[in-house]
N, C-alpha and C positions, 0 to 999 in steps of 0.2 A: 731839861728839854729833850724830846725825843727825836731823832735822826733817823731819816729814812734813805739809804746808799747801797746799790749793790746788792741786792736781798739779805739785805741785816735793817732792823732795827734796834740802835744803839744809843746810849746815853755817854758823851766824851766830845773831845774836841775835834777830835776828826776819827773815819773810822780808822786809821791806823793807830789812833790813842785810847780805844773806846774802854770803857770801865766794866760796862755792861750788854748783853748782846742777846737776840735773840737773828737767826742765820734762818733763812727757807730758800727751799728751790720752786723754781714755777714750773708745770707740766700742764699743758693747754686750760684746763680752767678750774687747777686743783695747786692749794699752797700746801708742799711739805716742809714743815716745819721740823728741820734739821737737830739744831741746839739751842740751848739758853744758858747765858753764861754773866755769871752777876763779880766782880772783883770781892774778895772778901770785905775792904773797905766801907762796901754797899751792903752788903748782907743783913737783911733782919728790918729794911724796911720798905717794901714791898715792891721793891724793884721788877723783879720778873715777872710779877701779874701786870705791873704796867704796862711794862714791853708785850708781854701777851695781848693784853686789851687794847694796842696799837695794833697790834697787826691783825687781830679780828675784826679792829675797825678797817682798816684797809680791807680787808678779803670781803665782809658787809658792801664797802662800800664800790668793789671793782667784780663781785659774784664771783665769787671764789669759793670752793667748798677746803679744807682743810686737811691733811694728812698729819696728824702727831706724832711725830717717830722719838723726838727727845719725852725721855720720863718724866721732865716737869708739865711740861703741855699736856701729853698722855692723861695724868693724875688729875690734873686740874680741868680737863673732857669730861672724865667719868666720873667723877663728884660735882660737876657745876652747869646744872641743867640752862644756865645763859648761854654756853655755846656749842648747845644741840644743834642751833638752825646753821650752822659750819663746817659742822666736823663730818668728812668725808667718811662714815663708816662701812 
């Protein structure tokens, strides 16, 4: 399950235990998207496109366009024409 706290969306028990993360700041109607950060543990199954596609639903669904500053978001912008209608370029 996915956890929405503090501009993180995370996967853990609380966010001070979180496993996996994805961290943004807000700047009047623009999400920059800081880090994404998966625990090795999770790694290799598809954790951080989750946490991505949470928080594109969120920006979707509060009109928010997108700043990708982390290189996994970055990457996954500029190969995956689903989140052209977001990304603040």
């Amino acid at each position: 399950m996915i956890n929405h706290e503090k501009n993180f969306f995370y996967i853990g028990e609380s966010i001070e235990n979180k496993k996996a993360f994805i961290e943004y700041a807000l700047k009047d109607s623009t999400m920059i998207i800081e880090s994404t950060e998966v625990d090795k543990s999770l790694q290799g199954q598809g954790i951080a496109k989750t946490l991505l596609d949470e928080a594109v639903a969120y920006a979707r669904a509060n009109q928010l366009k997108i700043i990708p500053k982390c290189s996994y978001v970055k990457h996954k912008f500029e190969n995956d024409d689903s989140y052209q209608d977001v990304w603040a370029k």
